[in-house]
N, C-alpha and C positions, 0 to 999 in steps of 0.2 A: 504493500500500500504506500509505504516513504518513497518507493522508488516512482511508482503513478505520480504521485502531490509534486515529487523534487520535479518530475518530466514537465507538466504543467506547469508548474513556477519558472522552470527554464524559459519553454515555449512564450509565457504570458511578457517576462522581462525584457527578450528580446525582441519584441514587438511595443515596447510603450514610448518610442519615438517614432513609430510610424505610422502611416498618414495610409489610411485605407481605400486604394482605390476602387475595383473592380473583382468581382469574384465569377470565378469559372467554374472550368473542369480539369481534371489533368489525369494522369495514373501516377500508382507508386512504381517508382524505379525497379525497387525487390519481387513485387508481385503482381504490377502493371495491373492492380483492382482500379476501376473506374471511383475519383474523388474529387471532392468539393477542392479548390486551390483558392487561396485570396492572392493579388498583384498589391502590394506594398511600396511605397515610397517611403526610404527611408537614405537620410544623409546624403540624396543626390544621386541616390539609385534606387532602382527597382529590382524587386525580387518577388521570387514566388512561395508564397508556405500553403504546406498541404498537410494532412493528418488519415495515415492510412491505420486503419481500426486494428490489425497486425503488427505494424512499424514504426508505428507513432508519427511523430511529428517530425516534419523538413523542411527546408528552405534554400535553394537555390538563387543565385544572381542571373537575372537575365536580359541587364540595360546599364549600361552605367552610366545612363545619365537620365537623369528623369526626367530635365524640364522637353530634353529632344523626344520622350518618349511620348511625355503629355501633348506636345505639339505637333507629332507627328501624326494625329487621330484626325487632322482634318486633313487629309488624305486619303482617308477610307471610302475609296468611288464605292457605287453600287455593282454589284457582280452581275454578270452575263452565263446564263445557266447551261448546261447541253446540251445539245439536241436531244439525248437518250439516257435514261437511268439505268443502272446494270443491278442494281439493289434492292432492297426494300427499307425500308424503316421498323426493324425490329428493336431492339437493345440502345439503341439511343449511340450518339456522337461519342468516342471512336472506332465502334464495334460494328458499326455496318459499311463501309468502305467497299467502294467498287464502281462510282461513284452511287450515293444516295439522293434521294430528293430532297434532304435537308441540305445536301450541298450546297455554296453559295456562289461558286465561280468554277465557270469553265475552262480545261487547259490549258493553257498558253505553252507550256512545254512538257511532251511526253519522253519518257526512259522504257527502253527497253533492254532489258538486261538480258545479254544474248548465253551468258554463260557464269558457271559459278570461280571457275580456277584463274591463276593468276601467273607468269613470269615473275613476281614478286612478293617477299611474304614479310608484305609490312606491319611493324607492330600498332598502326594508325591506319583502320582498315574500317570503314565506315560499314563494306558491306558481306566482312568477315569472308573474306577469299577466301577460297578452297577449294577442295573435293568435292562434287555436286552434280552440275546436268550443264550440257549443250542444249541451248534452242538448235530445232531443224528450220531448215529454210522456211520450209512449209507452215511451223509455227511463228514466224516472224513474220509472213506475209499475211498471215493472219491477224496480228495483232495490228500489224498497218491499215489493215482492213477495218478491223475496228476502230482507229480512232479517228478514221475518214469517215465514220456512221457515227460518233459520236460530235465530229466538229464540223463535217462537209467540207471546210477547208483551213487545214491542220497547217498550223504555222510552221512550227520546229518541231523533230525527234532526233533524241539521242541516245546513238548503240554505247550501252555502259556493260561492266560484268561484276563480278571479276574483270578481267583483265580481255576487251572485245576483242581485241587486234590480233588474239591468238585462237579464237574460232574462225574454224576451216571455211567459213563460210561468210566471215563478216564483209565484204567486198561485196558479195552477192547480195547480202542484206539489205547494205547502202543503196547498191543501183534498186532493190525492188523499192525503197522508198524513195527515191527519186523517179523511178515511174510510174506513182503515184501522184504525181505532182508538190509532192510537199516542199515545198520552196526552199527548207534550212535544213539540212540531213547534217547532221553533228557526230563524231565520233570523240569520245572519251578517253583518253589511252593516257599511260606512262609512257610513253612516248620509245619506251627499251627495244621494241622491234622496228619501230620507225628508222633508228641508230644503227641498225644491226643489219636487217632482211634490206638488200637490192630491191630484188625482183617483187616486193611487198610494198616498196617506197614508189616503185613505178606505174605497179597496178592503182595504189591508193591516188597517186597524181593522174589519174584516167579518171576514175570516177570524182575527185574532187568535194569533199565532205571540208566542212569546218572542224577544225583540230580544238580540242578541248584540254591541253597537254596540263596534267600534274606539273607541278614548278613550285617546290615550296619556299626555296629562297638561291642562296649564291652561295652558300657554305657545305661543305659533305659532312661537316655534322649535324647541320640539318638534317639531309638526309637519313645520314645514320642513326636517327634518335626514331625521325618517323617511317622510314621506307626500309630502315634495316642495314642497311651498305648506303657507297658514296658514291652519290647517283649522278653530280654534277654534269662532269664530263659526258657521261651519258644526253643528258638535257642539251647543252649543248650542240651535242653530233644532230641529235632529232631535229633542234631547230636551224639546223642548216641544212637538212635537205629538205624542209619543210619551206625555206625560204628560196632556193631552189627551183622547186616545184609550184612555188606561185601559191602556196594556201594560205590561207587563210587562221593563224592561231591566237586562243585567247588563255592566257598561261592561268592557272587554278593553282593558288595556295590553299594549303593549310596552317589554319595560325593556329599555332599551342601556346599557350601561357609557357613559360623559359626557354622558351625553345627558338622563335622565330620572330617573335614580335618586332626585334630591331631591325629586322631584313624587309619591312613593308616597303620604305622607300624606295630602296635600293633596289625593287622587283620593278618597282613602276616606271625610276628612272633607265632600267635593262629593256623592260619593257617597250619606253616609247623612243628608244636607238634602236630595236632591235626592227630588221626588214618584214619579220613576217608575223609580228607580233600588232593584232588591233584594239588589243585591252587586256585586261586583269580584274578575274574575279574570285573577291580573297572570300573565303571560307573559313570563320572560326571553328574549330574542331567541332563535329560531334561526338558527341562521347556513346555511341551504340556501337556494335560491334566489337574491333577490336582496340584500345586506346591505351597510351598513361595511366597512369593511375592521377588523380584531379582531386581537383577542391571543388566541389558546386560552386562555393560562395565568392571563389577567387577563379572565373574563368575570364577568356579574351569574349569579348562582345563584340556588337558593331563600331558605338563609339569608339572605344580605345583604338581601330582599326582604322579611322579617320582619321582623331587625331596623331597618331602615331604617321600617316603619311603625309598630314600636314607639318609636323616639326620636323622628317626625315629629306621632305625635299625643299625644306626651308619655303614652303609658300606657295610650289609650284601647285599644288591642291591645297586648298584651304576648305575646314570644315563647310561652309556654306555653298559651296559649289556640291555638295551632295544633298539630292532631296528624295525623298523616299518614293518607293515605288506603288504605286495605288491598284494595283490591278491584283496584289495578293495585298494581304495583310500590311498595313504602311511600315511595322515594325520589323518585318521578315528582313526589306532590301531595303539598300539606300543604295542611290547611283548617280552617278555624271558622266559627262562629256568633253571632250577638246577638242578643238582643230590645232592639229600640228602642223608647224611649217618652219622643214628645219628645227635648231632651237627655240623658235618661240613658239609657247602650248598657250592656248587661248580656253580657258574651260569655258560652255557655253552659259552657264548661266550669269555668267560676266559683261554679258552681250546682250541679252534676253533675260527678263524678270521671271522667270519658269514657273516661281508660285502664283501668277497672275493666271498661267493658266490649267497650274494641275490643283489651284484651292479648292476642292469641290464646296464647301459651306459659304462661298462667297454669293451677296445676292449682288442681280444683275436686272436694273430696272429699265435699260435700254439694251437695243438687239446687238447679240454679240457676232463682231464683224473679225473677229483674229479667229472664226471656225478653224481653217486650213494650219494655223500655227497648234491650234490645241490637240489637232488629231495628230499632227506630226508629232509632237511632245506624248500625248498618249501612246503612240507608237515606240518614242524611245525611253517612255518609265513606264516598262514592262519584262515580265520576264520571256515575252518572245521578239525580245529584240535583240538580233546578234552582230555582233562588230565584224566589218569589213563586206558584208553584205550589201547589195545595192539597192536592198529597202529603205534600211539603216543609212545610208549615205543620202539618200531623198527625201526622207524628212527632217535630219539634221541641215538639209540644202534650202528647205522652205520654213525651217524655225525661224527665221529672222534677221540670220548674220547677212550684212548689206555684201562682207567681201565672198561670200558666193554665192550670188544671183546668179550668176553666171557659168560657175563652176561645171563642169564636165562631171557628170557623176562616175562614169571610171575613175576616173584622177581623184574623184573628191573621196573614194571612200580610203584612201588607203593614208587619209589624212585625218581622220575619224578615232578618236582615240577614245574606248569605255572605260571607267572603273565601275564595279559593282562591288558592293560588299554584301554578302550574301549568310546569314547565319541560320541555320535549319536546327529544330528543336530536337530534343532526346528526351528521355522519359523523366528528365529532373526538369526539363520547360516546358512539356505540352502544355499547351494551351489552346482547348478544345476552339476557343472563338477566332484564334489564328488559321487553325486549323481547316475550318469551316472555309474559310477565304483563300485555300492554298491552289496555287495554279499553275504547280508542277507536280506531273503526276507517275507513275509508272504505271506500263499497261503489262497485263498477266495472259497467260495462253488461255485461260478462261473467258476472257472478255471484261474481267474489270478492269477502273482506272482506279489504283488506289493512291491518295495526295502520298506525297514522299516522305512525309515528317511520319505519317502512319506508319506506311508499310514498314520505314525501320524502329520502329519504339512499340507498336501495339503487339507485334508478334506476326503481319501478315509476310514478312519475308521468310521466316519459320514454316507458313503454311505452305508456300507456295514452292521453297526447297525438299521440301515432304511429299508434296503431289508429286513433282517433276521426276524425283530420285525414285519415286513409287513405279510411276509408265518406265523410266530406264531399267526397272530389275524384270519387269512383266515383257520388255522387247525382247 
């Protein structure tokens, strides 16, 4: 009973400076039971406490900075729903997934994860590579199929695995979704076979996909902390026949708390020298899978990820040139834009007032005549908008900047520089009302779209490596 009362007293003291904002849902980390969460402002952050009836009480950091958290709510556009439900509404928000009719937003980017094993056996392993199943052709033509029935016309997918680049088939994959029309075919890789395979570098530069390359910083002990070995020199080789080949790459960190935080700048500024690089989108750890061992309370967020590239490249990004992304959840992303030329980076909202036109709570008592600017901006604070694509370069051309009116959109895009900072939840942050707004999805041989933050924190990637390994022992 002292041990209940002293838990309670704990729980109650660490809470009597905070400012109670919003209460949800979330699961427990231990037993992912569906639970009441409160969102806390406390000392200039946010966090979340929950009380699982088994494991008592917890609290995790999931903002570290609250006035940007609190302000970034008016951003939360209304969601556009999809064409087809693959669910029902049984068990309630996160346990029906596929998608459901409580859904609130439709895909803007789908994953298809072609395979479970990996060429590397990193100890930061978000989707716990291993031993497992190949998708068949057959089955990924499938899954293309479906989310051409569920979007009619599908912005972006991207082949993820384990590790895609080393199914026998993933080339084939790529072209079956580009003969489907989907405009953005993304491939996700560590980039190790790119470096390595000839005749894999030249098939890939056939078909032409957007490269999604791992790049967690500039040090091999970086690497070696998160990938295992010292992958540098590797990164490297990949982006040079990648630049090469004319593709298109946008380099993906992982930030871990000790580990990489002080390499932010240093990526961006590689980054935007580098030929075949059109952005950077950092990824604070999540902790499912395989990971560190962590602090809840002390992890990398979005802010620190901001500022951290605002005092790294001394100014050349400054927090205000990032403004969140409305199309999921505003707290999920924050992103910007540059026109580069040569040395000087121009970010776009330096040029263009952007809150003018992503404020959705703003009233407007005369006809609003900047339409064309707003859908361009809606277009590029989204998660289906991808750097160096000639979508992407056409509505950064009709945002507003006077010096390319004129601009050649071949030319303009490779002048187009993103950052996104992109933080996806684990089972110490769900947050079922994020959650509900998520619009990135991964699609299953089944036919569901399950949001991403789900499938790795509720258990559906568990279920869906148990189907798969089940038909491979029955073939």
């Amino acid at each position: 009973m002292r041990d209940v009362q002293a838990q309670a007293a704990s729980a109650h003291s660490s809470t009597d400076d905070s400012i109670f904002y919003a209460l949800t849902r979330s699961i427990c980390p231990d037993c992912k039971r569906v639970i009441d969460a409160q969102v806390n402002l406390r000392a200039g952050r946010v966090y979340m406490r929950k009380r699982c009836p088994e494991h008592g009480w917890m609290e995790a950091l999931i903002y570290d900075d609250a006035e940007a958290y609190v302000s970034s709510q008016k951003y939360n556009k209304p969601g556009t729903p999809p064409l087809e439900y693959s669910t029902e509404v049984k068990d309630g928000c996160p346990l029906d997934c596929g998608l459901c009719p409580e859904h609130k937003q439709h895909t803007c980017l789908a994953l298809i994860e072609v395979n479970t094993a990996c060429n590397l056996s990193c100890p930061t392993c978000f989707a716990n590579a291993g031993k497992g199943y190949n998708l068949t052709l057959q089955e990924a033509e499938g899954m293309l199929d479906r989310f051409v029935e569920l979007e009619a016309q599908p912005e972006v997918v991207q082949f993820s695995g384990g590790e895609p680049t080393i199914h026998p088939q993933i080339l084939d994959m790529l072209r079956a979704a580009k003969d489907r029309g989907i405009p953005h075919v993304m491939l996700n890789t560590n980039g190790v076979r790119i470096a390595k395979d000839d005749r894999f570098m030249e098939e890939l530069a056939e078909v032409r996909p957007s490269i999604f390359l791992q790049f967690d910083g500039l040090e091999d002990r970086t690497y070696e902390i998160l990938r295992g070995e010292p992958l540098f020199e590797t990164k490297l080789r990949a982006l040079e026949r990648l630049a090469e080949a004319d593709l298109d790459v946008i380099l993906v960190p992982a930030i871990e708390r000790g580990v990489n935080e002080h390499e932010v700048g240093a990526i961006v500024r590689f980054g935007l020298e580098h030929p075949a690089v059109r952005g950077v989108n950092f990824q604070p750890v999540t902790h499912v899978g395989r990971h560190e061992e962590f602090d809840p309370m002390d992890r990398v967020t979005i802010p620190e990820v901001i500022r951290g590239i605002e005092a790294q490249t001394d100014g050349v990004f400054v927090k205000d040139d990032f403004v969140p992304v409305p199309c999921c959840f505003p707290t999920c992303s924050s992103v910007t834009y540059a026109y580069v030329d040569q040395d000087v980076v121009t970010p776009l909202p330096r040029v263009l007032n952007v809150d003018d036109y992503l404020d959705y709570i703003t009233n407007r008592t005369l006809p609003d005549l900047s339409m064309d600017v707003k859908r361009a901006l809606e277009g590029l604070w989204s998660a289906a908008a991808v750097p160096g694509s000639t979508a992407t370069a056409e509505r950064f051309g009709c945002a507003g900047c006077d010096f390319l009116d004129n601009a050649d959109i071949q030319k303009l895009k490779k002048h187009v520089f993103m950052i996104m900072v992109k933080a996806y939840m684990d089972a110490y942050t769900l947050d079922v009302k994020q959650l509900m707004k998520c619009c990135v999805g991964v699609l299953t041989p089944d036919g569901r779209m399950i949001p991403f933050c789900a499938y790795n924190t509720v258990g559906y990637r568990e279920q869906v490596r148990t189907q798969l390994a089940g038909r491979r022992l029955r073939s």
